[in-house]
C-alpha positions as CSV (number, residue, x, y, z in Angstrom):
1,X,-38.4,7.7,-34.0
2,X,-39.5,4.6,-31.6
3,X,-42.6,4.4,-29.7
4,X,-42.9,2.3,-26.9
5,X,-46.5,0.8,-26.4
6,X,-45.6,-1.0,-23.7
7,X,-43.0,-1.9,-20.7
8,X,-43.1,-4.9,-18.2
9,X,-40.9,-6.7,-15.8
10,X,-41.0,-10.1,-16.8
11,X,-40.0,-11.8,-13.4
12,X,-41.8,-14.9,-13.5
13,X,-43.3,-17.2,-16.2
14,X,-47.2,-15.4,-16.3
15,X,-45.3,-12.2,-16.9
16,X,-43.9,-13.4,-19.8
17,X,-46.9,-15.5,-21.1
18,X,-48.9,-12.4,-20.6
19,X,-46.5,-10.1,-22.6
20,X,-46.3,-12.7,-25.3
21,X,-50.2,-12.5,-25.5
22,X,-49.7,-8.5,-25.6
23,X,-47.6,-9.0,-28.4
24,X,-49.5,-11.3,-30.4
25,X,-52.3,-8.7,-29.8
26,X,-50.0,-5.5,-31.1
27,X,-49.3,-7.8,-34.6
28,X,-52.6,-8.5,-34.7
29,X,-54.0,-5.1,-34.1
30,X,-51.6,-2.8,-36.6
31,X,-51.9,-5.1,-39.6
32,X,-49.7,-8.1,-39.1
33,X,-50.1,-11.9,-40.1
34,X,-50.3,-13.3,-35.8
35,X,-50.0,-17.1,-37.5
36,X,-46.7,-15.9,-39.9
37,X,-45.1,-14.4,-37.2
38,X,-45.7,-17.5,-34.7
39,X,-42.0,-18.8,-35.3
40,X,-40.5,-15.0,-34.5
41,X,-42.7,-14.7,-31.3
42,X,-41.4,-18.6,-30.1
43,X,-37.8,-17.4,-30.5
44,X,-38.5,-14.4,-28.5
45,X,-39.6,-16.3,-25.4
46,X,-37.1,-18.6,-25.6
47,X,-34.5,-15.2,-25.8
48,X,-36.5,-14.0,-23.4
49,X,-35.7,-16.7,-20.8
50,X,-32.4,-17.2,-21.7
51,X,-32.2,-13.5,-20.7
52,X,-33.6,-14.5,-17.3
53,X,-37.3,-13.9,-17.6
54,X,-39.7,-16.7,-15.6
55,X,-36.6,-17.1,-13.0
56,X,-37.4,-14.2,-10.4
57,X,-34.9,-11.7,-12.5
58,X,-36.8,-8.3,-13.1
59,X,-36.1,-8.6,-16.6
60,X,-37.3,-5.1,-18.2
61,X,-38.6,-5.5,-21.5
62,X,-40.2,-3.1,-24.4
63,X,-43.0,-3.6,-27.0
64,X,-42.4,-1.1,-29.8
65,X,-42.9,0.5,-33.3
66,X,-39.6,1.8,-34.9
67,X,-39.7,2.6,-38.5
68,X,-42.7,0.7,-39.4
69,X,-41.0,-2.4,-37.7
70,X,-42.8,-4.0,-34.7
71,X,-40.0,-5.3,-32.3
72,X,-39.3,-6.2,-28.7
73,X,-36.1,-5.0,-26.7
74,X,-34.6,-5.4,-23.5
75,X,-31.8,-5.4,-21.1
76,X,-31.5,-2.3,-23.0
77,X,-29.3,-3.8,-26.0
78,X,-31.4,-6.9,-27.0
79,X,-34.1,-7.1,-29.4
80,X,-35.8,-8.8,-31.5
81,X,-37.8,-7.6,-34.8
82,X,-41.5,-9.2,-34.8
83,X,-42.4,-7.8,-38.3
84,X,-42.2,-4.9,-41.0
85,X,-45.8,-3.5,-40.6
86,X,-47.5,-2.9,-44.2
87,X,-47.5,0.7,-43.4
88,X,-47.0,2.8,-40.8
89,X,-49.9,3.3,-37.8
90,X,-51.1,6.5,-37.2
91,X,-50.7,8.2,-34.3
92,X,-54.7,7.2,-33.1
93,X,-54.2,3.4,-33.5
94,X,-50.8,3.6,-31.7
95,X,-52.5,5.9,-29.0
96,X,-55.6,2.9,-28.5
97,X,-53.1,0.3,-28.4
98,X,-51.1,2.2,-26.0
99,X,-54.7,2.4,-23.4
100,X,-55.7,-1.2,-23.8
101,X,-52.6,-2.6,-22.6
102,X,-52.3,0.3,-19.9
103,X,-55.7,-1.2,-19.2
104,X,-54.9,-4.4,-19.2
105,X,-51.7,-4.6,-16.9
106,X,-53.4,-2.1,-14.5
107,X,-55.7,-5.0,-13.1
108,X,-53.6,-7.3,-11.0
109,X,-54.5,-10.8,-9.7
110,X,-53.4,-10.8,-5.8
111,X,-52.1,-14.4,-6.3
112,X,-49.8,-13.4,-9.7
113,X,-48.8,-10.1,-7.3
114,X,-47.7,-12.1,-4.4
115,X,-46.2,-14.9,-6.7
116,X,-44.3,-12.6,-8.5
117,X,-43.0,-10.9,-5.0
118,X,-42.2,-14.2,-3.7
119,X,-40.2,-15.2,-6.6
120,X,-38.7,-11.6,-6.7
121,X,-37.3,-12.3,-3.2
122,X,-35.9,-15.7,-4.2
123,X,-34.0,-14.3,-6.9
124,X,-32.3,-11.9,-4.9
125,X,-31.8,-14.1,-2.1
126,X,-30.4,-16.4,-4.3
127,X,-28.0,-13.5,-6.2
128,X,-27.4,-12.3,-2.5
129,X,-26.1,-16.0,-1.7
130,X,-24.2,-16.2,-5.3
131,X,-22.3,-12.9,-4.7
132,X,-21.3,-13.9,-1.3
133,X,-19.8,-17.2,-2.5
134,X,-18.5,-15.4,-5.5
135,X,-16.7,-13.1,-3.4
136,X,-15.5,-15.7,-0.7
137,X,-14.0,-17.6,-3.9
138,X,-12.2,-14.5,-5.0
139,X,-10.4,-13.7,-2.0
140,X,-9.4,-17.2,-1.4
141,X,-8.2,-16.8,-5.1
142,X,-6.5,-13.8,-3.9
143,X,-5.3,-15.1,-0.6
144,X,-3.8,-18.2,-2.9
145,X,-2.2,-15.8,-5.2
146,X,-0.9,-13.1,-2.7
147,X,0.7,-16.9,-0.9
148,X,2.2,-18.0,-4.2
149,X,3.7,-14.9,-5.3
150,X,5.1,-14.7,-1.8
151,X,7.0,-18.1,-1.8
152,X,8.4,-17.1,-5.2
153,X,9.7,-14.2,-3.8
154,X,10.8,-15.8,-0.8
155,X,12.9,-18.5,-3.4
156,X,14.2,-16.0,-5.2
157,X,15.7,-14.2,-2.2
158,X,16.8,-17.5,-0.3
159,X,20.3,-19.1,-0.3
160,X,18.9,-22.4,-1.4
161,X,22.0,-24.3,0.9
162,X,21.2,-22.4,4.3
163,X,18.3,-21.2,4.1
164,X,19.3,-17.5,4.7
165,X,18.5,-14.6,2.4
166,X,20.8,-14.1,-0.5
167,X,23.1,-11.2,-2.3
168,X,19.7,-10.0,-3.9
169,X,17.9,-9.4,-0.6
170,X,20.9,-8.4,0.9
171,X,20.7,-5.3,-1.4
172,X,17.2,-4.2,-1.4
173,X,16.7,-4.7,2.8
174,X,19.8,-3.3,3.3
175,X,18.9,-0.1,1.3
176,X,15.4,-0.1,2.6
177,X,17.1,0.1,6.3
178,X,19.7,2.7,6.0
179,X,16.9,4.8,4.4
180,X,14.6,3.9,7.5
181,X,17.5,4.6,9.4
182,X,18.3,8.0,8.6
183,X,14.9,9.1,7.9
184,X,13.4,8.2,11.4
185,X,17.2,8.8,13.2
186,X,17.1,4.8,14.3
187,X,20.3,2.9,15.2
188,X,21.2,0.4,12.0
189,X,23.9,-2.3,12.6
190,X,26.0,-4.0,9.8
191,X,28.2,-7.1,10.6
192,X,29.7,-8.7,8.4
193,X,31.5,-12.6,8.8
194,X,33.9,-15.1,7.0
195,X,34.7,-18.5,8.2
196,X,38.7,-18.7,8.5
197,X,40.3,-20.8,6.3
198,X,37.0,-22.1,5.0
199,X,39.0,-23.5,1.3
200,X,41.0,-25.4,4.0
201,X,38.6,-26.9,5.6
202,X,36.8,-27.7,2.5
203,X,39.9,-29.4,1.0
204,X,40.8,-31.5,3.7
205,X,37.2,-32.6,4.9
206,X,35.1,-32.3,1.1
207,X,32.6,-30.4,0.1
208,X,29.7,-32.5,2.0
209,X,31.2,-31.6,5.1
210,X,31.8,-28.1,3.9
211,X,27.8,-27.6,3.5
212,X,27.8,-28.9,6.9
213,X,29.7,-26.4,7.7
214,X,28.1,-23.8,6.0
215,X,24.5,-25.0,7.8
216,X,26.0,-24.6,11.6
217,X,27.0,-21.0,10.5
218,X,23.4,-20.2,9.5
219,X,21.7,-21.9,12.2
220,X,24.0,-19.9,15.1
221,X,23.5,-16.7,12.6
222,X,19.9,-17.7,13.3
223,X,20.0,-18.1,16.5
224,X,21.7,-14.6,17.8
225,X,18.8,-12.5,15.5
226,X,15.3,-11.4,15.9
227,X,13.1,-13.0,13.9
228,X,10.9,-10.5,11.0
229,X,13.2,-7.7,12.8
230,X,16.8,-8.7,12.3
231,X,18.4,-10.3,8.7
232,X,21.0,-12.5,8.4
233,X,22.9,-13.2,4.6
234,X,24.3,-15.6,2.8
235,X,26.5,-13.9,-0.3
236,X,27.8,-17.0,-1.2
237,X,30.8,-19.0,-0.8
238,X,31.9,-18.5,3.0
239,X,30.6,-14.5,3.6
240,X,28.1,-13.8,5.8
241,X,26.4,-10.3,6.7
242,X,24.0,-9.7,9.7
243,X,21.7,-6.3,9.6
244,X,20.7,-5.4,13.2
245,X,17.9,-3.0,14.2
246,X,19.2,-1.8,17.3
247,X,22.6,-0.3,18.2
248,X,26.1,-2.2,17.7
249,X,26.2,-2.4,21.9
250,X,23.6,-4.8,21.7
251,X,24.5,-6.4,18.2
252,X,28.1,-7.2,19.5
253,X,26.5,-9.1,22.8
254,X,25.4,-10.9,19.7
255,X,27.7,-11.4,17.5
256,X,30.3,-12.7,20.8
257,X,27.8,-15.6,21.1
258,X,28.3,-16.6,17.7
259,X,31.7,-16.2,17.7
260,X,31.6,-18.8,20.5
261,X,29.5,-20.7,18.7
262,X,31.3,-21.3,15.8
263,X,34.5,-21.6,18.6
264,X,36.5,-18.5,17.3
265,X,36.8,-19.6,13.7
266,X,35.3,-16.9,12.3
267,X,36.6,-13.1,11.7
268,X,33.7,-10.1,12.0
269,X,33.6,-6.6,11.2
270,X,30.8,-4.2,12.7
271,X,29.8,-1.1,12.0
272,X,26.7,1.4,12.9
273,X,24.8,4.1,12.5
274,X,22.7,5.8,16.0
275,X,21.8,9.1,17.5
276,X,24.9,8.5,19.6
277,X,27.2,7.9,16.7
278,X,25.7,9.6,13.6
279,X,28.7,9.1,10.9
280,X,28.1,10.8,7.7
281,X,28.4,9.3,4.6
282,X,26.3,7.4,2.1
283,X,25.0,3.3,2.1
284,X,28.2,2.7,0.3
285,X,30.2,4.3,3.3
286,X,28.4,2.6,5.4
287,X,29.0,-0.8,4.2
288,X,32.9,0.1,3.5
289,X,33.4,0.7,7.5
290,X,31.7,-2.5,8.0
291,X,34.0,-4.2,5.1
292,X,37.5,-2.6,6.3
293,X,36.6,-3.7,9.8
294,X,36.4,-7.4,8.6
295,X,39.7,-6.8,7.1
296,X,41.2,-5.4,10.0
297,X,39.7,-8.8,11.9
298,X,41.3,-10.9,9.5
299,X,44.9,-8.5,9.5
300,X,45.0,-9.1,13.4
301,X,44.9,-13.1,12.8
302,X,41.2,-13.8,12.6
303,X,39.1,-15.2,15.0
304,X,37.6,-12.3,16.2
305,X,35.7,-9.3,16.1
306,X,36.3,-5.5,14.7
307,X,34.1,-2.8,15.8
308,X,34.3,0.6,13.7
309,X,33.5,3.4,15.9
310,X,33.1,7.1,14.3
311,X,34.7,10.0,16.3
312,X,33.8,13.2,16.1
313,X,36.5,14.7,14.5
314,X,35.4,12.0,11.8
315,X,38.2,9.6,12.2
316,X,38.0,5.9,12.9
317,X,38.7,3.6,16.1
318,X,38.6,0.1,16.0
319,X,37.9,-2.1,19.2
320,X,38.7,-5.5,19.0
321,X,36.6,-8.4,20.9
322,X,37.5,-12.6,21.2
323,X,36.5,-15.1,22.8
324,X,38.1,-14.3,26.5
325,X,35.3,-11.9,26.5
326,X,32.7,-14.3,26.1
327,X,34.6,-16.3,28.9
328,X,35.1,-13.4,31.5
């Protein structure tokens, strides 16, 4: 069993050069060889201030006797053995050992005191001032990384041509706002949009001017939604999709502005969910109405919008919109 014959905080340099004379003393005093051990006591310091003791660090450290072994410990897990005593003290040597340094550390010089509180308060200042910038360097870390992961996301979900969100945001927003939708009885608004005869143009004009195409679609998509509120699509090839947070009323307003923008050379198809008009059915229903109202744009000879309206004997109307309206 260990006895401790003494413990000090070794904050500055005399705290250590006194603990080192205390230890010299306790080799001296049970029986030990203080000139053999020299090179063991040397490498202790210098463990010692590598551990942080002379630098303001209340480093706690232990002077004891463990199985006939004089050693040093601290931090709680570090220690040093000083040497293997000759035999073991008795309980009266270790118990006068024990007093003198009691003794010894009990009278404090006022200047080593407030030298060892000044240099106490540096050290925390100075861990105070290290923690802060530590911590200011991890959140901008953090801030880097949140920003990074954000534009790969936002990569992986754009259509790198136009700019809009793909087929793979497409699906999770979508899914996320029909559950929104039903959960907090919101109005949701699907359109969805080809460009007539797209191959055609295409064919005749080439593909550069079929981008070109493809961009003045996504910038008038842009330009009819709400920013952070409203989505607009880009599946590929010529189809579109639009999700509107607000009811189909509103989204056709819309949707009749980009039909004139893109001068009634594109077929739509609309449908929505609202307190007004609360069709049942799944997120696969839900996107069918909108899908069969885009074919029933195109079956009526395109350029113009399809609206799917629910009835409450569950049937379906359509309402058809064009340009004149936009006009009138």
């Amino acid at each position: 069993m260990a006895t401790e014959l003494l413990r000090q905080n070794l904050a500055i340099e005399p705290d250590l050069q006194n603990f080192i004379g205390f230890v010299q003393t306790a080799v001296s005093r049970l029986g030990g060889n203080v000139f053999a051990v020299t090179p063991v006591v040397i490498r202790l310091a210098d463990r010692l201030r590598q551990a942080g003791a002379g630098t303001g660090y209340p480093l706690p450290a232990s002077l004891l006797v463990d199985q006939g072994e004089l050693k040093v410990t601290w931090n709680g897990r570090d220690s040093e053995t000083l040497v293997r005593l000759e035999r073991q003290p008795d309980t009266a040597a270790i118990s006068a050992l024990r007093q003198h340094f009691q003794r010894s550390t009990e009278i404090e010089d006022p200047a080593l005191l407030l030298r060892r509180n000044a240099e106490m308060a540096r050290f925390l200042e100075e861990s105070r001032a290290r923690a802060e910038r530590e911590l200011a360097e991890m959140q901008a870390a953090l801030k880097q990384r949140q920003m990074e992961l954000a534009d790969t996301q936002r990569m992986a979900e754009t259509d790198p041509l136009t700019g809009l969100y793909n087929r793979r945001a497409y699906d999770a927003r979508i899914a996320q706002a029909f559950l929104e939708a039903r959960t907090r009885n919101q109005p949701l608004t699907l359109v969805l949009c080809d460009l007539d005869r797209f191959k055609e143009i295409n064919d005749q004009h080439g593909h550069q001017y079929g981008d070109a195409y493809l961009c003045k679609m996504a910038q008038a998509m842009t330009a009819v939604i709400r920013s952070g509120t409203d989505f607009a699509f880009r599946f590929g090839g010529d189809e579109f999709a639009i999700l509107y947070r607000c009811g189909k009323d509103i989204a056709l307003k819309r949707v009749l502005q980009l039909l004139q923008d893109m001068s009634g050379r594109i077929s739509v198809g609309i449908a929505a969910i609202s307190k007004e008009e609360p069709c049942p059915g799944n997120l696969t229903d839900f996107i069918e109405r909108a899908d069969r109202a885009l074919y029933e744009a195109k079956h009526r000879g395109r350029g113009r919008i399809v609206v799917d309206t629910c009835l409450p004997d569950g049937s379906i109307r359509y309402s058809e919109h064009t340009l004149e309206e936009v006009a009138t």
